[in-house]
C-alpha positions in Angstrom: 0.0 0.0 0.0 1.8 3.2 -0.9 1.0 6.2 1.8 -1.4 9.1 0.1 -2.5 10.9 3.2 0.6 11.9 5.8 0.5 13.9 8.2 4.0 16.0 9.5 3.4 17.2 13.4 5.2 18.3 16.0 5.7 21.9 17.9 6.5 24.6 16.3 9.7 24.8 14.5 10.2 21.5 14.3 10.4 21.7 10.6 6.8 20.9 9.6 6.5 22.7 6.6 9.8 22.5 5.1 10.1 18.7 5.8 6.6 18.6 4.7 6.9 19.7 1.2 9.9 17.7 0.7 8.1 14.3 1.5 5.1 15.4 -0.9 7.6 16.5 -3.5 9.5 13.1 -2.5 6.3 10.7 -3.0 4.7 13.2 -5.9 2.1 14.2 -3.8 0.4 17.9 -3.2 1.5 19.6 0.5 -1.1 21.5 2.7 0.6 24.1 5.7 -2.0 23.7 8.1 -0.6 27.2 9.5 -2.3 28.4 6.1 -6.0 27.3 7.0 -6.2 28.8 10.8 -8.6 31.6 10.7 -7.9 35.0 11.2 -8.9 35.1 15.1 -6.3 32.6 16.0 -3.4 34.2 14.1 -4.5 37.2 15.4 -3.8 35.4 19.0 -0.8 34.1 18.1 0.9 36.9 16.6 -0.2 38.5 19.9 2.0 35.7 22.1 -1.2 34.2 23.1 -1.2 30.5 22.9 -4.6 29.1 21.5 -6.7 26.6 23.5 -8.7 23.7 22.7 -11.6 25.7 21.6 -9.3 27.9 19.2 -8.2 24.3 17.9 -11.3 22.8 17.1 -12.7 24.5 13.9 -9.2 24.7 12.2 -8.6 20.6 12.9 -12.0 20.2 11.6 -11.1 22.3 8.3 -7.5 20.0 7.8 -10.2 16.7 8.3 -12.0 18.1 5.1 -8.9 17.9 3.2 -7.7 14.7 4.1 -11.4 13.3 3.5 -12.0 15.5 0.4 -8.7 14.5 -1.6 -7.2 11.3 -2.6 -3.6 12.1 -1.7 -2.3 14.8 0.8 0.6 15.8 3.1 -0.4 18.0 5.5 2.0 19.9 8.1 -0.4 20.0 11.5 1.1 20.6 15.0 -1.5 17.6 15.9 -0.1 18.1 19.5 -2.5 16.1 21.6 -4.1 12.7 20.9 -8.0 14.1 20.6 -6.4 16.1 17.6 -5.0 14.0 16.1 -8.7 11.7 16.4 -10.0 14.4 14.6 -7.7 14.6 11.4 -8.1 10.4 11.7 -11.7 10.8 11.4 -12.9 8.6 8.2 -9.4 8.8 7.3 -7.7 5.9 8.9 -5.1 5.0 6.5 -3.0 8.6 7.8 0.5 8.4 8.3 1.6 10.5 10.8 5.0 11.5 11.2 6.6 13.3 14.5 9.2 15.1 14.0 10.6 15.0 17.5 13.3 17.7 18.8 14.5 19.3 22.4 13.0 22.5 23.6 16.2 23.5 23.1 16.9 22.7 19.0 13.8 24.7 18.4 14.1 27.6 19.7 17.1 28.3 18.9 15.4 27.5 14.5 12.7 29.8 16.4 15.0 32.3 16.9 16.0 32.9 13.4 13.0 32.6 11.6 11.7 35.8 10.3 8.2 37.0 9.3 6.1 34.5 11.2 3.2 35.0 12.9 4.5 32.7 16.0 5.7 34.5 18.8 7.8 33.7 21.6 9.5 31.5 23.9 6.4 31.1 26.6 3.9 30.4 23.3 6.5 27.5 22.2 6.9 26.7 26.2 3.4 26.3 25.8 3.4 24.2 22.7 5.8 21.9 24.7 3.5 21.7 27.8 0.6 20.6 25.5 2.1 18.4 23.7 1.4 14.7 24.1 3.8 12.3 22.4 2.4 9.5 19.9 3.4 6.6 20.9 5.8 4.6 18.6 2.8 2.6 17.5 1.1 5.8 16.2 3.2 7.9 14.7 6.9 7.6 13.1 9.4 9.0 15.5 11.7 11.2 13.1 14.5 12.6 15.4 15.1 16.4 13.8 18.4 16.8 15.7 20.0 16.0 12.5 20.7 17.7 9.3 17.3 19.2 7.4 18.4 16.0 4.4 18.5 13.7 7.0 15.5 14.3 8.7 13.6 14.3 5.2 15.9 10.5 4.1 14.7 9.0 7.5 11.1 10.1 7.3 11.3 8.7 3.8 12.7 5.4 4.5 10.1 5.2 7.5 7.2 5.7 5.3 8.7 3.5 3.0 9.0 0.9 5.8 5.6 1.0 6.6 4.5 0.7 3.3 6.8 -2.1 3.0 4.2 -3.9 5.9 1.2 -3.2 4.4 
């Protein structure tokens, strides 16, 4: 079975995007930021330092389901940071690979640090990010360790989607 609908989570600045677009361009498949489907109200917050809660969440996780559920093939970048979201982007959509790119508090702040022109702000909102986040377990998600170099990163997710593909 060849995986059509990945997802690439993690915190913020974990590489989500960029790692994102490679696997799509990788596997010839189309790449959805989530960051690019949150309404206004919640980058509004964010841009503001203030983290979004569950409620913010909600709509916006709904919104990435409808892509997964409304296209044959899709990467999507998704911070997916707790379990109950990333139910919702499963929903009628249970083939979806999910990759985690995993990193220190650490690592990412300091790609946090020298990122320009993003709405994201802050080391208490990424704090924040960190305190939400609950791991997948290794049975859930691919474990991608982003410590490494940005081809790396993008040659091990490969391989492990490859791998899983190789099972099915």
């Amino acid at each position: 079975m060849k995986a059509k609908k990945i997802l690439v989570m993690g915190v913020s600045g974990c590489g989500k995007s960029l790692i994102g677009s490679e696997i799509a361009n990788a596997l010839n498949l189309p790449f959805h930021d989530g960051d690019d489907y949150h309404p206004q109200s919640n980058v509004e917050k964010m841009a503001k330092g203030i983290p979004l809660t569950d409620d913010d969440r909600i709509g916006w996780l709904e919104t990435l389901n409808t892509v997964y559920t409304e296209n044959e093939n899709a990467v999507i970048a998704c911070s997916a940071l707790k379990p109950a979201y990333r139910d919702i982007l499963r929903r009628n959509n249970e083939e979806l690979v999910i990759v985690y790119l995993k990193g220190d508090f650490d690592t990412i702040w300091n790609r946090h640090k020298a990122r320009e022109n993003h709405y994201f702000n802050g080391e208490a909102m990424l704090q924040s990010q960190f305190d939400t986040l609950v791991e997948p377990t290794q049975t859930e998600a691919l474990h991608i360790d982003i410590s490494q170099d940005v081809q790396t990163v993008i040659n091990d997710a490969l391989s492990a989607i490859k791998h899983i593909e190789g099972k099915a």
